[in-house]
N, C-alpha and C positions, 0 to 999 in steps of 0.2 A: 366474376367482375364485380369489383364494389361499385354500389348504390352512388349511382348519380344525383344530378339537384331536382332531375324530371321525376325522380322519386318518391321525392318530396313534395312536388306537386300532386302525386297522384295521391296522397294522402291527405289531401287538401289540407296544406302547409303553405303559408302563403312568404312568400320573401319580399322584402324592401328591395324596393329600384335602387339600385347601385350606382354611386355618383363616380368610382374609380374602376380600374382592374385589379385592383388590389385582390388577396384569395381574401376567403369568408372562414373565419376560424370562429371555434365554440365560447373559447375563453381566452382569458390573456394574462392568467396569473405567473408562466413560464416563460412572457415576454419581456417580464420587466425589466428595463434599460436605468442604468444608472448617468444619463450624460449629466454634464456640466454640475456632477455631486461629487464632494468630498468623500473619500473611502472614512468611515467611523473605526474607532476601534475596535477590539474583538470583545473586548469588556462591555460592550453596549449594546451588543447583538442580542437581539430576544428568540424565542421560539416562533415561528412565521403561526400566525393565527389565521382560519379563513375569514375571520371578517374583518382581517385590516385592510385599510383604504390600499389602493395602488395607485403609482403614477398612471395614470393616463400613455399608452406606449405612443412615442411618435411615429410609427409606422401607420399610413391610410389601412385600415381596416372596416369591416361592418359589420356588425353583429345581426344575426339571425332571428327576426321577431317574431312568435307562434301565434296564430289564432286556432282556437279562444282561448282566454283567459286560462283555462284547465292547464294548458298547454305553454304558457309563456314561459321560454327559459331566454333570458338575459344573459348579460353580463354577472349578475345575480349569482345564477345558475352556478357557474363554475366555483365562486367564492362560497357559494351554501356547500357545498361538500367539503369534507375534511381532508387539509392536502396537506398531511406531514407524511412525511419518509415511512412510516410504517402501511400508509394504506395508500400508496402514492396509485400503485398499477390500478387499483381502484376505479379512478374518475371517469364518471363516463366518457366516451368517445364517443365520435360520429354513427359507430352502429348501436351502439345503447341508444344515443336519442333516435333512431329512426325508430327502432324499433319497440320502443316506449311508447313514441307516436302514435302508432298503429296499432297497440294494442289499448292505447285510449279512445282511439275513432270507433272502434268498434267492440261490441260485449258480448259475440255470439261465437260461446265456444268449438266452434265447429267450421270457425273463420282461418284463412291459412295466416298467417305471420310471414311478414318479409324475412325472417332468421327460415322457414322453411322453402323458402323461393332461391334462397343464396345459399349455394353449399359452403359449408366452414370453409374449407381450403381457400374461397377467393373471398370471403368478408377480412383475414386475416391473410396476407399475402407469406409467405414465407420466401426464406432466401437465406443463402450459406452464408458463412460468417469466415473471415478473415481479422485475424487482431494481430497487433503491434503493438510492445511496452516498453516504454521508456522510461529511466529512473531507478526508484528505490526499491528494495524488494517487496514495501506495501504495496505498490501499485503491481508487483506482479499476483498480489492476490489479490488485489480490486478486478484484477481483469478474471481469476478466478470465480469471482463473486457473480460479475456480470454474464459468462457464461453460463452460468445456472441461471440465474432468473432469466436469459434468452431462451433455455432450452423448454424451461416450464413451460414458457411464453408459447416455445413450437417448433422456434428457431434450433434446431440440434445438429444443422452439421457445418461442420467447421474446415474450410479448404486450408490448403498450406503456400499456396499464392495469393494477391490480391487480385489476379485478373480473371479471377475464378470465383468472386466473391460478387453477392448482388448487396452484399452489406459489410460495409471496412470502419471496423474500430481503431484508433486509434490512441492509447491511452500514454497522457503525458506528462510533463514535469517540468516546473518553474522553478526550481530552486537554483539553475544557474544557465547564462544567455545561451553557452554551447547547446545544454538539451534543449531550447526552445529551436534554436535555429535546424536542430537537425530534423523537430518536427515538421516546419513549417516546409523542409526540402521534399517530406514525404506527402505532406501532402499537396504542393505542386503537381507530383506524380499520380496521387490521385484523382487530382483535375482534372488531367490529361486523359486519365481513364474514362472518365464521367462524359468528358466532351467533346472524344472523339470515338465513342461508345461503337456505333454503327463500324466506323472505316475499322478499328480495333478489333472487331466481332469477326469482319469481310477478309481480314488480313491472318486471322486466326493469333493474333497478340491478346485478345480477351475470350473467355469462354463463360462470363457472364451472361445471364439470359435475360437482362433489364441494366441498364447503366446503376453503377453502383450505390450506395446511401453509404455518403462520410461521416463518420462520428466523431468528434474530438471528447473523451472524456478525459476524468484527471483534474490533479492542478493548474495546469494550464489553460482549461477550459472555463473555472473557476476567474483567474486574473486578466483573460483577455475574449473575454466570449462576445464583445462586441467588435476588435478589430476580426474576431475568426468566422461571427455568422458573415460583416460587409465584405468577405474577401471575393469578390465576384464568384457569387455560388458556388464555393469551392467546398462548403460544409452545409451539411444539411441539418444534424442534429449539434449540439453542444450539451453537455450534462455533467453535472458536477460532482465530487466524491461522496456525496450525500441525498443521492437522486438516482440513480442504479435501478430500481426499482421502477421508474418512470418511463423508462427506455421502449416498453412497447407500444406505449402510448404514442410518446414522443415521434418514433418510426413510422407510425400508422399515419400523423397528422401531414406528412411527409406528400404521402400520397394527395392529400389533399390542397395541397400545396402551397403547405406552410413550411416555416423550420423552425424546431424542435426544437426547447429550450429550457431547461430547468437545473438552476445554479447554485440553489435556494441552499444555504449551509443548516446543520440541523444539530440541538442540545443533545439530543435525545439517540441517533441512528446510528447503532452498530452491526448489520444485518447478522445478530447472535444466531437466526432462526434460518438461514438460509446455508447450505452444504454446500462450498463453493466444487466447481467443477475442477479438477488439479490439470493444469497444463501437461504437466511431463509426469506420464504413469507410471512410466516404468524406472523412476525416481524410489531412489529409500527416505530421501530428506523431502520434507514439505514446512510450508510455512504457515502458522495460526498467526491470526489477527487478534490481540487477547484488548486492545482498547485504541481510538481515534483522535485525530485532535492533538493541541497543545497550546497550554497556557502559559507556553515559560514568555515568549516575548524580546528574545534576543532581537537587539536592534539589527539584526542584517539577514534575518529569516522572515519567509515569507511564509510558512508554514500556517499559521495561527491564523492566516487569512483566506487561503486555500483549502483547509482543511477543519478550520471551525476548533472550538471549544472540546476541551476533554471528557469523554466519554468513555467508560468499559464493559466489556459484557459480564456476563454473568458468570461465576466460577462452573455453573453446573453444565452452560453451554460448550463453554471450549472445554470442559471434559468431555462430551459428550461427540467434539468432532477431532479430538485426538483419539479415541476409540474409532470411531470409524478409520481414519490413520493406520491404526494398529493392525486393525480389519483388513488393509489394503498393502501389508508389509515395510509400510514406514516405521525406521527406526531411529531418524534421526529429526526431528522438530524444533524450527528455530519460529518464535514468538515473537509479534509485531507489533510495534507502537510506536508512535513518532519522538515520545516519552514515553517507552515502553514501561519504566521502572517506577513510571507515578500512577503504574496502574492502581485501582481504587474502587471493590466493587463494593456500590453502597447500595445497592438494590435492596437490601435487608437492614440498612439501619434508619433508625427511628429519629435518636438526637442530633442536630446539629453539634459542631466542634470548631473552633476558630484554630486556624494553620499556627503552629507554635506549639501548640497545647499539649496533645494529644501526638500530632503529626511528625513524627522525627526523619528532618535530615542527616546527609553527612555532618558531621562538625563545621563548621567554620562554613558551611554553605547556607544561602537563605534565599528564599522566593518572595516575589510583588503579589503573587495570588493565594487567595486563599482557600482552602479546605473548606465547605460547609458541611460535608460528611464526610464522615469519617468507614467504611467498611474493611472488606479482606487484601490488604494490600499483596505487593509485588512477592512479597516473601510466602504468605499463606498458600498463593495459588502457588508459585514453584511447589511449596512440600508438598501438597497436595497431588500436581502432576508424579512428580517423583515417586511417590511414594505409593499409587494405583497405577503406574507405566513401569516395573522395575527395570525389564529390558528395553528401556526406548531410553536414548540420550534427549535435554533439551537444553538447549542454546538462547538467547534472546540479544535482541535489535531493534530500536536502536536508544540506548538510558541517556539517560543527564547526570555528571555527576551528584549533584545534589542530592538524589535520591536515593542512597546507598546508607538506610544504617545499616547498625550493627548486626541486626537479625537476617537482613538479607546477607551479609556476608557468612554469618554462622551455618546459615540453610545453604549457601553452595560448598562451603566446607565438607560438611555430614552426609549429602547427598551424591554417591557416588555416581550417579544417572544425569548429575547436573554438570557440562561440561564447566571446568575449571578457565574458560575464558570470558576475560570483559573487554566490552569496548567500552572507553571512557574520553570523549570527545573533548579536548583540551581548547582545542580552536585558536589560541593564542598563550605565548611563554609570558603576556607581560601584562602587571597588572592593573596598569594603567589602561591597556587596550582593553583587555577583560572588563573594565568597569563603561567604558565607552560601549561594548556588547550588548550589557546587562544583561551578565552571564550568570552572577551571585555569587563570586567568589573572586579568592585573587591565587595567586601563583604558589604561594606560601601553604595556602589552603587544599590547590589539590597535590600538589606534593606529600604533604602530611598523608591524605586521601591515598595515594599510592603506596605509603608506606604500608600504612592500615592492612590494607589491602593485601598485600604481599607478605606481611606478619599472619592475618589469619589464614590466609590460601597459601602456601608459599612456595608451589606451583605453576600458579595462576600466570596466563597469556595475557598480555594488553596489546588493545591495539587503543585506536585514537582518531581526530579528524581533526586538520588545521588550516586554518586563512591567509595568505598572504595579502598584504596591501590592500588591508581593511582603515578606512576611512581615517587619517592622519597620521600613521602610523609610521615611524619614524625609525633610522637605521637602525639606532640603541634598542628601541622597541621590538625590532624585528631578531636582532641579536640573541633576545632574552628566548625569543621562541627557539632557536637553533639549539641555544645549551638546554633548553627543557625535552627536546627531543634525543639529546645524547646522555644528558642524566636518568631518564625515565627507561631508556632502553625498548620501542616499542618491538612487538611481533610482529605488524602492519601497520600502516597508518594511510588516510586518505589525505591527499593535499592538491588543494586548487589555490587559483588565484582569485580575489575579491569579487563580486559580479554584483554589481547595484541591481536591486530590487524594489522597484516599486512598490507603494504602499506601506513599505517597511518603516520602522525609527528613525535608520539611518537613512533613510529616501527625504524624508521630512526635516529632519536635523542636523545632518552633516553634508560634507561633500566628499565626493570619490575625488581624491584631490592627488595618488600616487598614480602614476607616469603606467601606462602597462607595460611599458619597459623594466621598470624597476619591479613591479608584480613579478615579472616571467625570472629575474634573475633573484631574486629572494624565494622563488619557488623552488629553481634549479640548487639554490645553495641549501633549502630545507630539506631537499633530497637527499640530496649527499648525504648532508648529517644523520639522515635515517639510515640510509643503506650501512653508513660507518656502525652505526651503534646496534642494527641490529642484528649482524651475526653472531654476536655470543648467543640472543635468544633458540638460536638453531642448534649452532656450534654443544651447548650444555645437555640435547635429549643421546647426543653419541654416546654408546652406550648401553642406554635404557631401553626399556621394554615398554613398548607403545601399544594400545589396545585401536585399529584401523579398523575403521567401518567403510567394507570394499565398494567403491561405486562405479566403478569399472574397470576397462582398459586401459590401462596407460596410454594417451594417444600416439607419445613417442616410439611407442613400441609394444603396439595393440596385440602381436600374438605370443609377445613373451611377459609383458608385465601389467600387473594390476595396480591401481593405486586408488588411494582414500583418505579419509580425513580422520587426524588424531583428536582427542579429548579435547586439546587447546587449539584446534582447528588447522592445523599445520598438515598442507598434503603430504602423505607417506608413500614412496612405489616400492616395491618388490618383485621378486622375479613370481610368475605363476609354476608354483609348481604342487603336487600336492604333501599334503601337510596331515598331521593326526587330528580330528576331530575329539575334544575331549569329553563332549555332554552326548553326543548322539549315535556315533558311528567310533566301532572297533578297529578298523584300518585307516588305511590314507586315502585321499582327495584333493580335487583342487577346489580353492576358496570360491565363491562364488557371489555374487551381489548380491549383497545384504547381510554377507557373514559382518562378525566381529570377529578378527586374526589377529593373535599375539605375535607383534614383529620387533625382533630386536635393532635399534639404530645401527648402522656404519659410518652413512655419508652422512652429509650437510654440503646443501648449495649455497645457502643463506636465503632462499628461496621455498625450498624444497626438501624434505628428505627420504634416504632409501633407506632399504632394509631389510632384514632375513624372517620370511613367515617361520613362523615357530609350532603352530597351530592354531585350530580356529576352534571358538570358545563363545561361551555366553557372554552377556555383558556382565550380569551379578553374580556370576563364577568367577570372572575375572577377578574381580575385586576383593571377594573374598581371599580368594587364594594370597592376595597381594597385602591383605588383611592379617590375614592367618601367617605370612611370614614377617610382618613387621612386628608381631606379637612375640613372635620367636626371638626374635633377635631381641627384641625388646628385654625377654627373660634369661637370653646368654649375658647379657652385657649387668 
């Protein structure tokens, strides 16, 4: 059982008379409430220091006064420790100070310690862990992340119900009202669980053995952490994409019957050091987080305020957890950034560089922020991966176009391990809307940008992401986007309708002024124009010969066919049947998860394609061989 306040008496610890019932918490640097304040920019955010001032939290609280003097920990207290995202788990808690206490009341080593009266098991409560993700596929590796620092924590098993859980994360997403609203339905349901825990338990609808602790993590926790702590105790902890680390703490205070709260965004925190836990093992594909943050500042993202300032790890790092990857039979790694492609590791450079200089964009693109170092960009680390993984594909998600010279086009040329697809987020055909974004570019610009594109790779898959009924934006305007979608030709594309976001550009400067009538029918009409244009992208692999990396069953037709994903990301299925192995085995086989199988195209859904296994092959045989006949032909002709 943890250590009561009679505890603390018995250590003669003397408590102030209580003017409320307010609980008694240690510190209040992870309370801090931003009411009746203006959000600042993201340009004006500093590094959180322990010795700056804090508001004062409007919650009744009492701080805990020690006699004697040896012994006074304040308010003080909590601000004397250093509380950046690096040594967050760090700060003491309620059992460090007891037991700090007590080994200051007395000098004789041969005294027992409250840590020896209280077995580990009940100073630290453990409880199974339930998670849900919502969103981008960063946040399914933040929730990867936080599983690991849970399990160091203690916390290591993980149910596959909530109602089996004494602890439910929930991790979420702002970037548009649909994801918020479907959070806010889950955790309703979680409420429900919390607050009728007993009758749930009696009825055998819960098999938790304590009413559960709600976590809201994520960007959503980040832009609304004060309407999610007052929602009638329906959350308990809230924690922000830069605060992962805090989370044991945060849970413990829980108990004491606080909520938990730490939102604090940070320059510095990429947990490079921490091996996140992979959801789905028996997966060939995984996701690396190669940098955080974004400085671009489009007027209709909320990104940049949820997720803080750009940051990247360190090349040696995420070599080092694509090897363990490789350890664990991933062979396909797709690489995460919110501006994945401004990755920028400066951890080893000395001089500063002013953006322009040194820094090269696409042509015709330009950014409001600038470069103060300059390190191994977005290009180095690809060759780099590539060139120590030969048989591992990588992929990455999600770039800007601005950030695309020339180098990096040349490195996925050369690099036959680097799949041949990009996403290049257009968001709008019109360059007038483009400039209302503050996107840095106009129409003319990434057009050139695709041509580029498709002259160096000329192969190469696009996909894209676009806005309808973004703030004034007008029928002609909307037009321009429709023909950029049917000239461009994408492989995929994402498209929503406009969703105001607070705190944003567009929150503060314009107005959401188009009908969501008109949203939904310029959405339905940007569809179309996808679906129209992009079956040739399908319709052109008939034919060819695709190199498929099997990820399983075909669901349609689980015990006849396999299916998986080509170079340019396009699913492939095929019948199972077996095939010649060319690097390993002298007979035939059936393909099996994690092969690479050379399939020749037939069909095209414009969706999907099927095709005939041919055999299953290495990846850097493949290529070769593909190599060695282009050479050929190269010298008949």
């Amino acid at each position: 059982m943890a250590p009561n306040l009679s505890s603390l008496s018995s250590l003669g610890i003397k408590l102030p008379i209580r003017t409320s019932f307010s609980p008694i918490r240690l510190s209040h640097y992870h309370h801090q409430r931003h009411h009746n304040r203006q959000p600042k920019p993201i340009s004006s955010c500093r590094r959180y220091h322990p010795t700056s001032r804090l508001p004062v939290p409007k919650r009744r609280t009492t701080t805990i006064s020690l006699l004697p003097s040896s012994l006074c920990f304040s308010r003080s207290f909590s601000q004397s420790s250093s509380i950046t995202s690096n040594n967050a788990a760090e700060i003491p808690t309620l059992h460090h100070f007891i037991i700090n206490a007590q080994a200051s009341l007395t000098s004789s080593p041969s005294s027992q310690t409250l840590s020896d009266l209280v077995p580990a098991s009940e100073t630290l409560p453990m409880g199974r862990i339930y998670h849900e993700t919502y969103g981008c596929q960063m946040n399914v590796n933040d929730m990867e992340i936080v599983l690991s620092i849970m399990k160091k924590a203690g916390y290591s098993e993980v149910v596959e119900v909530p109602e089996s859980a004494e602890i439910i994360f929930i991790n979420t997403c702002a970037i548009r009202d649909n994801a918020e609203q479907k959070v806010w339905q889950r955790l309703n349901y979680f409420w429900f669980l919390k607050r009728h825990w007993k009758s749930n338990v009696a009825i055998g609808r819960s098999q938790s053995v304590h009413p559960p602790k709600v976590v809201v993590l994520g960007c959503m926790a980040e832009r609304l952490k004060d309407k999610i702590l007052d929602a009638d105790k329906m959350v308990d902890v809230v924690c922000g994409p830069d605060a992962y680390r805090d989370l044991p703490r945060l849970l413990e205070e829980v108990d004491y019957g606080q909520k938990g709260i730490n939102t604090l965004l940070s320059l510095e925190e990429t947990y490079a050091d921490i091996s996140p836990v992979r959801i789905s093992k028996n997966s060939v594909g995984a996701f690396v987080s190669v940098m955080r943050g974004c400085n671009n500042m489009c007027s209709f993202c909320i990104v940049p305020f949820t997720r803080g300032r750009e940051r990247s790890r360190p090349v040696e790092s995420i070599v080092r957890e694509v090897a363990e990857l490789w350890k664990e039979g991933v062979k396909d790694v797709t690489l995460l950034g919110q501006n994945v492609n401004s990755y920028n590791d400066a951890s080893g450079a000395e001089e500063e560089v002013e953006s322009g200089s040194d820094w090269k964009f696409s042509e015709g693109f330009s950014s409001t922020c600038k470069v103060k170092k300059m390190g191994q960009r977005f290009a180095d680390l690809l060759d780099h991966l590539a060139v120590q993984f030969p048989e591992m594909r990588f992929r990455y998600t999600s770039p800007h176009p601005k950030d695309f010279p020339d180098e990096l086009l040349y490195v996925m040329r050369d690099r036959y391990n680097i799949c041949k697809s990009i996403h290049l987020p257009a968001q709008t055909g019109s360059t007038t809307v483009l400039e209302r974004m503050r996107r840095g570019y106009s129409r003319e610009a990434y057009l050139d940008l695709v041509q580029k594109i498709r002259r160096i790779i000329p192969d190469v898959g696009l996909s894209s992401d676009f806005i309808c009924g973004f703030c004034g934006e007008t029928e002609e305007e909307h037009k321009y986007t429709v023909s950029l979608v049917k000239a461009v030709g994408y492989d995929m594309a994402y498209m929503f309708a406009y969703s105001m976001r607070e705190k944003t550009h567009a929150h503060r400067n314009y107005v959401d002024d188009v009908p969501d009538a008109v949203k939904q029918r310029r959405l339905t009409e940007l569809i179309a124009a996808f679906r129209e244009s992009t079956g040739p992208c399908f319709d052109i692999q008939i034919g060819t010969t695709q190199l498929v990396l099997v990820e399983g069953p075909n669901k349609r037709a689980p015990d006849t066919e396999l299916i998986g994903k080509s170079d340019r990301g396009h699913r492939v299925s095929f019948a199972n049947l077996p095939v010649p192995d060319r690097d390993c085995y002298d007979g035939k086989r059936n393909p099996r998860v994690g092969d690479f199988v050379e399939v020749r195209i037939s069909k095209s859904s414009r969706a999907s394609l099927f095709g005939e296994a041919l055999a299953i092959t290495k990846l850097s045989s493949f290529y070769n061989s593909v190599r060695d006949e282009d050479v050929a032909y190269a010298n008949r002709t």
